[in-house]
C-alpha positions in Angstrom: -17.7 5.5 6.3 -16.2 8.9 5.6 -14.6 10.1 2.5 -11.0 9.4 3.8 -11.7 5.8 5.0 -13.1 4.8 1.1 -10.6 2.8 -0.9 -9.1 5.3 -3.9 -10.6 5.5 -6.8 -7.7 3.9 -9.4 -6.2 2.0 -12.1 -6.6 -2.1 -11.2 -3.5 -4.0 -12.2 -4.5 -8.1 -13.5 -2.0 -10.6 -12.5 -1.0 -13.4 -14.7 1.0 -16.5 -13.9 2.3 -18.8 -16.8 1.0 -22.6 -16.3 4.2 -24.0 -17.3 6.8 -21.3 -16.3 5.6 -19.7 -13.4 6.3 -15.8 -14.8 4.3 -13.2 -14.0 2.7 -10.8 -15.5 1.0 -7.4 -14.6 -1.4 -6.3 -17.3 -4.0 -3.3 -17.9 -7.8 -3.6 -18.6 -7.2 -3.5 -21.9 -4.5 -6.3 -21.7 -6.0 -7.9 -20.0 -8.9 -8.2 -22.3 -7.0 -9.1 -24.9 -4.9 -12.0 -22.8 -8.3 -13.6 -21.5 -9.0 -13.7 -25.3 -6.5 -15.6 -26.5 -6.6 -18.2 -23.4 -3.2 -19.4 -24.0 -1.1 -21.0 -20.4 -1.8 -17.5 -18.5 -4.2 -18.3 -15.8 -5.2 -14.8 -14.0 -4.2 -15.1 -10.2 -5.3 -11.9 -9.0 -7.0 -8.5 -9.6 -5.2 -5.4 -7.7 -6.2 -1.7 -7.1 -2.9 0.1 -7.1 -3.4 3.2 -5.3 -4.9 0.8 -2.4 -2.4 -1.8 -2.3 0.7 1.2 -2.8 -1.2 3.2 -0.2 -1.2 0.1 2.3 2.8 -0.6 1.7 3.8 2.7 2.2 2.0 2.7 5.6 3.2 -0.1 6.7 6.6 0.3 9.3 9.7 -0.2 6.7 10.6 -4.0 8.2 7.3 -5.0 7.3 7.3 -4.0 3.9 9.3 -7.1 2.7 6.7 -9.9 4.4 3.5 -7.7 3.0 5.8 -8.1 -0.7 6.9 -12.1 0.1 3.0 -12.2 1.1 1.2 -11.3 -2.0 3.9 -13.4 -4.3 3.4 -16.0 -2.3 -0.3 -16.1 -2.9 -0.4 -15.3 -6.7 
């Protein structure tokens, strides 16, 4: 594996989905430290590095963008 082909180094994002309401959230570390804490109706649905995930969208061809968004929502 070369340098290029290693995932960026970067900020993660934490996904949150309310039990009862279905909103979502998009929290920090630090946030999301603070929501596992209180362990309220947030259940954490995923964990995302956002240079990787921004990096993969903008690659993509510009129709595909919309199924690679409906995709991830889809499976939160």
């Amino acid at each position: 594996m070369t340098p290029d082909d290693r995932p960026l180094e970067g900020q993660f994002a934490f996904v949150y989905r309310h039990r009862k309401t279905g909103e979502i959230r998009v929290l920090n570390c630090e946030q999301a430290r603070i929501m596992d804490r209180a362990r309220g109706d947030w259940i954490h649905t995923a964990t995302l590095n956002l240079h990787v995930w921004v990096q993969h969208l903008l690659n993509l061809p510009a129709r595909k963008r919309p199924h690679a968004i409906r995709t991830i929502i889809e499976n939160l």
